[in-house]
C-alpha positions in Angstrom: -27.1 4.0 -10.0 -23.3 4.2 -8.7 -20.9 1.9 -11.2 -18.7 -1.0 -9.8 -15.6 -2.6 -10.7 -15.3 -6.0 -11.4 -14.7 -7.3 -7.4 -17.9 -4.8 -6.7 -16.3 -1.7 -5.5 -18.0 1.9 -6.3 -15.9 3.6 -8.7 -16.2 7.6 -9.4 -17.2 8.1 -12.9 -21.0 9.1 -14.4 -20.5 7.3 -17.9 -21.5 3.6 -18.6 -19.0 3.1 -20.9 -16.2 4.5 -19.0 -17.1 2.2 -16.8 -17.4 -0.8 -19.2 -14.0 -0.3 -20.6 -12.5 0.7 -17.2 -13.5 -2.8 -16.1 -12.1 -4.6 -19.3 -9.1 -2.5 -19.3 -8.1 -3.4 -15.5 -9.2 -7.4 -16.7 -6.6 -7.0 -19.8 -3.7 -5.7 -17.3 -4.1 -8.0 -15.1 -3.9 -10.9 -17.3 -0.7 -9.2 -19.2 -2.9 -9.1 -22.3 -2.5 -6.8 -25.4 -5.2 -3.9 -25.2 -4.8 -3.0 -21.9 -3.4 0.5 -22.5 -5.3 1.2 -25.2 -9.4 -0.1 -23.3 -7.9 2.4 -20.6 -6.8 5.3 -23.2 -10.9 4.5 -24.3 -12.1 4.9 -20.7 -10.3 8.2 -20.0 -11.8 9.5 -23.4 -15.4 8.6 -22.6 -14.3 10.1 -18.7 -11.7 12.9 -18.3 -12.8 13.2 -15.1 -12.1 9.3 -14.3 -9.3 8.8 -11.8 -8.8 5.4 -11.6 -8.7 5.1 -15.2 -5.8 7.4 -15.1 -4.0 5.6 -12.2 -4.5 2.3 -14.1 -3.0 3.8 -17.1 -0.3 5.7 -14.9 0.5 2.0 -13.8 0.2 1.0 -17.5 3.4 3.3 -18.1 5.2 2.6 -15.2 5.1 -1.6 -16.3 6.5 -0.1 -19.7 9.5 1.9 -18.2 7.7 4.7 -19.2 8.0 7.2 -16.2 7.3 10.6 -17.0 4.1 9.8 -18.4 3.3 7.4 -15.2 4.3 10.4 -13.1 2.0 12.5 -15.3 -0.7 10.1 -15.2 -0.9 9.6 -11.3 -0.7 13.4 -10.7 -3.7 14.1 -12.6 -5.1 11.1 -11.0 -4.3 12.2 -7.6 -5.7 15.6 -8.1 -9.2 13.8 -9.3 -9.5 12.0 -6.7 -8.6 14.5 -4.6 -11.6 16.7 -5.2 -14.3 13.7 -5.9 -13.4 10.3 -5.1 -14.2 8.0 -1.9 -11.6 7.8 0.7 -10.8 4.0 -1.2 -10.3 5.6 -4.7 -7.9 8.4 -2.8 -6.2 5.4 -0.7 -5.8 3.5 -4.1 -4.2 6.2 -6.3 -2.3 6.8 -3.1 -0.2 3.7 -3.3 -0.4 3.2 -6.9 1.3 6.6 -6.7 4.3 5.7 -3.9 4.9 2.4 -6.4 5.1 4.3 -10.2 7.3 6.7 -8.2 9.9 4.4 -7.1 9.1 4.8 -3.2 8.9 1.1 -2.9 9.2 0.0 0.7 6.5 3.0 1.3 4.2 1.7 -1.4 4.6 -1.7 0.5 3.2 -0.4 3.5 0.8 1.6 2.0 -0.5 -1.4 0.2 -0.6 -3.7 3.0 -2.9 -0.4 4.9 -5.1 0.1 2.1 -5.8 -3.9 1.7 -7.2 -4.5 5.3 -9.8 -2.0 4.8 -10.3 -2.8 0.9 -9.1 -6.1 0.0 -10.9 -6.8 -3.0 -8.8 -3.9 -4.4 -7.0 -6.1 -6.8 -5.5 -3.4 -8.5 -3.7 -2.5 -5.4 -3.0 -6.3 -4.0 -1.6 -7.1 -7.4 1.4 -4.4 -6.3 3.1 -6.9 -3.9 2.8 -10.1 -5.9 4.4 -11.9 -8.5 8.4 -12.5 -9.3 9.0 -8.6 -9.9 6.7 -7.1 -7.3 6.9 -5.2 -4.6 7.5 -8.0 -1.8 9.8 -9.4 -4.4 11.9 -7.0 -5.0 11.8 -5.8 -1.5 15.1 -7.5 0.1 13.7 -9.7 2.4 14.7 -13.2 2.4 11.3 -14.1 3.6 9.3 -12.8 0.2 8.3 -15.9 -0.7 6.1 -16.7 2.7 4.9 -13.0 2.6 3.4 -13.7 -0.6 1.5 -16.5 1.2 1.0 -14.9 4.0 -1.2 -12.3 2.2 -3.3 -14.3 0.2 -3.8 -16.5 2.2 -5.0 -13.4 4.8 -7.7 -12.0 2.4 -8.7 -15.4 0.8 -11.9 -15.3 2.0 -12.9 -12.1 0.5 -12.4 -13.5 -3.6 -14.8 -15.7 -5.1 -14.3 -19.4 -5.9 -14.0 -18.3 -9.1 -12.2 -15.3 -9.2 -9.6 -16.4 -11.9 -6.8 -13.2 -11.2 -6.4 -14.5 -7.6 -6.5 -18.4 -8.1 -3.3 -17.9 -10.7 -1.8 -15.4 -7.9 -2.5 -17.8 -5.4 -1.5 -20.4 -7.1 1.6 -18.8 -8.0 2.8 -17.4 -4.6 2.0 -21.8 -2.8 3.7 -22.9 -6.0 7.2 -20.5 -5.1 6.8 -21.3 -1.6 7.4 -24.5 -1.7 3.7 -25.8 -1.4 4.1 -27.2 -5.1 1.2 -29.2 -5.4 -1.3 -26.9 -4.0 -0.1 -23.8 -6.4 -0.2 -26.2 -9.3 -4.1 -27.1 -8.6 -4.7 -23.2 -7.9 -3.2 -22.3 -10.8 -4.5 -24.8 -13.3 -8.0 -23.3 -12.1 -7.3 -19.8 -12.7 -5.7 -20.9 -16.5 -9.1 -22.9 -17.1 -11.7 -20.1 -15.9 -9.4 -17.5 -18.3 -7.3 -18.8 -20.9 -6.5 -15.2 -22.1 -4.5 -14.7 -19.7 -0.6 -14.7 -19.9 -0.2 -14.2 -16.2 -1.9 -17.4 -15.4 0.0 -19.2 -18.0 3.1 -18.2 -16.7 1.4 -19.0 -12.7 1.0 -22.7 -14.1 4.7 -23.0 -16.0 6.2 -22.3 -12.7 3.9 -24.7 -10.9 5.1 -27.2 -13.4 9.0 -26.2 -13.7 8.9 -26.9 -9.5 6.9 -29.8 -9.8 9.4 -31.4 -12.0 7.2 -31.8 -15.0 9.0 -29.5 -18.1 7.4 -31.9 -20.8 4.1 -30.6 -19.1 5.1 -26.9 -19.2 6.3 -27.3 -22.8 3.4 -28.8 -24.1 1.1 -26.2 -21.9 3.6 -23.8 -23.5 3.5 -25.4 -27.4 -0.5 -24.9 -27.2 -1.0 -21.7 -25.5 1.9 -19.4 -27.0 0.5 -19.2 -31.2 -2.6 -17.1 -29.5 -0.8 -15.2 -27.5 0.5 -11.9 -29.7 4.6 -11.2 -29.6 3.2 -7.6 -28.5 2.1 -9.3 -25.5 4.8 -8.5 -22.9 5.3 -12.0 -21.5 5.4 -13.7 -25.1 9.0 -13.9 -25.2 9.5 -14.7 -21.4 6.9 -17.9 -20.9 9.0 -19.0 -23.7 11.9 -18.7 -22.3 10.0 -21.0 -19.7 9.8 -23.8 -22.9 13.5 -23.0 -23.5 14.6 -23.4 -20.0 12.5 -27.0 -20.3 14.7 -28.4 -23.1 17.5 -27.6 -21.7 16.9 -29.1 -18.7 16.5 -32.3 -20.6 19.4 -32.0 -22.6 18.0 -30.7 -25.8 20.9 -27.4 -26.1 19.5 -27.3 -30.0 15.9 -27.1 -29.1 16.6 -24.6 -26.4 18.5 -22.7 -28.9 15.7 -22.6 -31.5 13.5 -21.4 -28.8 15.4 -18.6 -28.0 16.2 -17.2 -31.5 12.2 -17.5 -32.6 11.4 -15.9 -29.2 13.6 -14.6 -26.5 16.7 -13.1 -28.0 16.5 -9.3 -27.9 16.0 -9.2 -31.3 13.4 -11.0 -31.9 11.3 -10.3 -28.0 9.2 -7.5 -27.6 9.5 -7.8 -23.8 9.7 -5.4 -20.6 13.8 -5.0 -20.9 14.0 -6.5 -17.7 12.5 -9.9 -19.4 14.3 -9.1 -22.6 18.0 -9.1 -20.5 17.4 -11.4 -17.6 16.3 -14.1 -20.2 19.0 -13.5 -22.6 21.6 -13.8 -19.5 20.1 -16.6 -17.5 19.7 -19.2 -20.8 22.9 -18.4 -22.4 24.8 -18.5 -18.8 23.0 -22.0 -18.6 23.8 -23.6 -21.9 27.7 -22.2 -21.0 27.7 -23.5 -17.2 26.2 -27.1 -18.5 28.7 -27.2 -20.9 27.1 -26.3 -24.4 28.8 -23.8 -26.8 26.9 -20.2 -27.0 26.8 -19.6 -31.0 28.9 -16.8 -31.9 27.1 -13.4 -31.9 24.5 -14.3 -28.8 26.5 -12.8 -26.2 27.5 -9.5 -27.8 23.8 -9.5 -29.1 22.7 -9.3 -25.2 25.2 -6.7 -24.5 24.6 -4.4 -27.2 20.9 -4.8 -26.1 21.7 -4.2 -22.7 24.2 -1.1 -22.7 21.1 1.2 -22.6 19.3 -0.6 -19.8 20.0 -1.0 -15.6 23.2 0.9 -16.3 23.2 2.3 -13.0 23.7 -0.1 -9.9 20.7 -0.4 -7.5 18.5 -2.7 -8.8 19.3 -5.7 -7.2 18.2 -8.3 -9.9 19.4 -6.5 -12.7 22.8 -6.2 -11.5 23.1 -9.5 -10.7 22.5 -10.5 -14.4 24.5 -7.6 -15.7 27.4 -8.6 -13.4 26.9 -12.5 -15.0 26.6 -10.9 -18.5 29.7 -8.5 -18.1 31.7 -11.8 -16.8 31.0 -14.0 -19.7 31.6 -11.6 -22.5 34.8 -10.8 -20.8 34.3 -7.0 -20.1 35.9 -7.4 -16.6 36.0 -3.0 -16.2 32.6 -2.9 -16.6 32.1 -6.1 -13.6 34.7 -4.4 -12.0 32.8 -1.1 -12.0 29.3 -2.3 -10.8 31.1 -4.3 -7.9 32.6 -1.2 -6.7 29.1 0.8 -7.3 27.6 -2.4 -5.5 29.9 -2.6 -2.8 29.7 1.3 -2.0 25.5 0.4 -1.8 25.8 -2.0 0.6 28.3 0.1 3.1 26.3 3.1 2.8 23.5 0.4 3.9 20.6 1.1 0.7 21.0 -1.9 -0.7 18.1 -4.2 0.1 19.3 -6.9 -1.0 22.5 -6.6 0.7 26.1 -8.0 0.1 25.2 -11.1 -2.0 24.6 -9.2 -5.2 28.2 -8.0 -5.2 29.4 -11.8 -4.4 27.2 -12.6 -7.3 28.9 -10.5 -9.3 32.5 -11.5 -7.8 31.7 -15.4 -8.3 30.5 -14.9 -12.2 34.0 -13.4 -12.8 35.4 -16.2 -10.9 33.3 -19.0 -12.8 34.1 -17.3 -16.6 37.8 -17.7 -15.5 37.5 -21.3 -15.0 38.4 -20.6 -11.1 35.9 -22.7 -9.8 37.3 -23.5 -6.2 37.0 -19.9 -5.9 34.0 -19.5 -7.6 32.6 -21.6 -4.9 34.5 -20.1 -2.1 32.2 -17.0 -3.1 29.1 -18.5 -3.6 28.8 -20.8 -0.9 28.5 -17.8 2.1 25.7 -15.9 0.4 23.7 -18.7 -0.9 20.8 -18.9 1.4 20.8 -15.3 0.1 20.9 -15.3 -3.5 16.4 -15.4 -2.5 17.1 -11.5 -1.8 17.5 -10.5 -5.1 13.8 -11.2 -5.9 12.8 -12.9 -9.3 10.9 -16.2 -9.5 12.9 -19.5 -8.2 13.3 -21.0 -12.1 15.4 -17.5 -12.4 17.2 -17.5 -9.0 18.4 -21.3 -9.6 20.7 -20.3 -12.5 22.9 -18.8 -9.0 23.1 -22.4 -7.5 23.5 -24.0 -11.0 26.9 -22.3 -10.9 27.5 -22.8 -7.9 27.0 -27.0 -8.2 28.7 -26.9 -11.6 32.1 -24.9 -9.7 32.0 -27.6 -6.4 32.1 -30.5 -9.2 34.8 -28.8 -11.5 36.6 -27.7 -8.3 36.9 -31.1 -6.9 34.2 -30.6 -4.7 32.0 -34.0 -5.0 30.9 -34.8 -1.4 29.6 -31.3 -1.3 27.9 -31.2 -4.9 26.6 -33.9 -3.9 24.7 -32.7 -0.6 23.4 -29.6 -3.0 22.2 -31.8 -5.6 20.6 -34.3 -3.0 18.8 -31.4 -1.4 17.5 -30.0 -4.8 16.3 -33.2 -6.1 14.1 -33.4 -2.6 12.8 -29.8 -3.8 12.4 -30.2 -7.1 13.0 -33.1 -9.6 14.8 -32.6 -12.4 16.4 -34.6 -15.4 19.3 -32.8 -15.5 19.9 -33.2 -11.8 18.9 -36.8 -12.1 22.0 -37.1 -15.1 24.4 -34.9 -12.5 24.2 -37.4 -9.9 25.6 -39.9 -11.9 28.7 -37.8 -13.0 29.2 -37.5 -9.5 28.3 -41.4 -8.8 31.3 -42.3 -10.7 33.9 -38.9 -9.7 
């Protein structure tokens, strides 16, 4: 009798329990749940012979920066597969293959292929989703819809209750602007598998853009004790609760947040996570006028000097630009605008010219220039979207951006941002602007 996945699909192997743990192990990654590596490692060790084991754990390595064993991984895989699997299995460890090798736009459109004929593939549809996947982090300023537009395209072919695909789902409406909807989606998913750190993080966002952060910190408060720090979104859907009291004015609460669970020292986070969190709160607490306590900021940049430290990756260098500009290393902004700037002429920067203007504007803003600030931000902010990342990250760039228009004198147009943004997304802190601004 041929084995299955868990969506139904013949996979290549002869052993029951590679199967077994094969099925659990792609279940633990995606749900972002400790084990994941190690029910794969299991799988491969009751299989050799199992490809899709191997491509799993190839993508396993690639999630943990770990690319020569990903690259190792998905060439044994590929040669597998090559010699015994189905033309799905050698379609799958094809694109898993273009993404764990950095050949991202062709992954894209190798994924987008390989769904129409296999869409239950959810290994391979999982690729393009999320704040830091491939549609994500592609450039576009249409990522957001895309999202929608796939699963919405292959709805039909997932179960009611297929909770991995409710919390995406949920996830990519919720982003989109369909707030409500995601929420409902999502709060599904989180209730049919509570294990699941991706779904807990689907539903914060829900709530962050529905305007309810004493929701997403009590969801938060309940959830995160059975969630182990190994688990590689602990120290970010904490960052969520952080993010929460700040927004309602709670700087000390925020603070204690990120010192138990964010700061590098204490997260045990993708580094991506670990810096973009660090950056994003601290830049915050400094743009809503709180102090940083001493140490934070040369904590993040210690942390940080071994990761992203080439240009290229648009969302990093938009949060190392941010972090180079507020702990006053202006040669080292200085050098990743030029290495930025250079990208964007030679046309192979997705993302385009406002990560440099990102980068130009921090500067600007950690000067106290904010008239010029603004004068840099304003252009590029329908564009800031490009840089990929979730909205609750992205809206640190138009944070600064209303703080410099009301510090530079700017009311009637911090205003119109802060009238449009309330429309989006309600928010205390927006709600306490206005009336700063009521009375400027």
């Amino acid at each position: 009798m041929a084995h299955l996945d868990s969506r139904g699909l013949p996979i290549s192997t002869r052993s029951d329990a590679a199967a077994a743990l094969y099925r659990d192990g792609v279940a633990l990654l995606l749900s972002a749940w400790p084990g994941a590596a190690e029910t794969l490692d299991a799988a491969i060790a009751a299989d050799p012979e199992f490809g899709l084991a191997r491509a799993a754990r190839a993508r396993m390595h690639a999630i943990r920066g770990e690319g020569a064993a990903a690259r190792a991984a998905i060439e044994t895989a590929g040669a597998l597969v090559a010699r015994d699997g189905t033309a799905r299995e050698r379609g799958h460890v094809g694109v898993v293959a273009l993404a764990v090798t950095g050949r991202s736009a062709d992954a894209l459109d190798a994924a987008y292929a390989h769904l129409d004929a296999w869409p239950r593939d959810v290994l391979v549809m999982a690729l393009p989703l999320g704040a830091f996947g491939l549609l994500a982090f592609s450039g576009m300023s249409g990522h957001d819809q895309a999202r929608v537009d796939l699963v919405e395209r292959h709805a039909h072919h997932f179960a009611d209750d297929d909770w991995w695909f409710l919390s995406s789902r949920g996830w990519a409406h919720a982003e989109n602007g369909a707030v409500r909807r995601g929420r409902d989606l999502a709060q599904r998913g989180f209730e049919l598998r509570r294990e699941n750190a991706n779904g807990a993080h689907a539903l914060s966002h829900a709530m962050f853009e529905d305007g309810d952060g004493d929701g997403a910190e009590a969801l938060i408060a309940g959830w995160l004790p059975g969630y182990d720090r190994s688990g590689i979104l602990h120290g970010h859907i904490a960052w969520h609760a952080a993010l929460s009291a700040l927004e309602r004015g709670d700087a000390q609460g925020a603070l204690g947040i990120y010192a138990a669970h964010v700061r590098p020292s204490a997260s045990l986070g993708l580094p991506l996570n670990v810096v973009t969190d660090a950056v994003s709160l601290l830049w915050r607490l400094k743009a809503y006028g709180h102090e940083v306590p001493a140490g934070l900021w040369e904590e993040a940049r210690a942390y940080a000097s071994g990761t992203f430290a080439r240009a290229g990756f648009s969302f990093a260098d938009a949060h190392m630009g941010i972090l180079a500009a507020a702990t006053g290393d202006e040669a080292a902004a200085a050098a990743r605008i030029a290495d930025l700037t250079a990208l964007v002429e030679a046309g192979t920067l997705a993302a385009g010219p406002v990560v440099p203007a990102i980068c130009r504007a921090a500067l600007a803003f950690a000067a106290e220039d904010f008239a010029g600030c603004a004068r840099l931000l304003e252009p590029v902010a329908a564009e800031v979207v490009r840089i990929g990342g979730s909205g609750a990250q992205r809206e640190m760039i138009e944070d600064t951006l209303l703080v410099a228009l009301m510090r530079g004198g700017e009311a009637a147009k911090a205003r119109t941002l802060l009238d449009r943004r309330l429309h989006r997304r309600p928010s205390p802190r927006d709600a306490r602007w206005h009336g700063l601004l009521a009375s400027a």
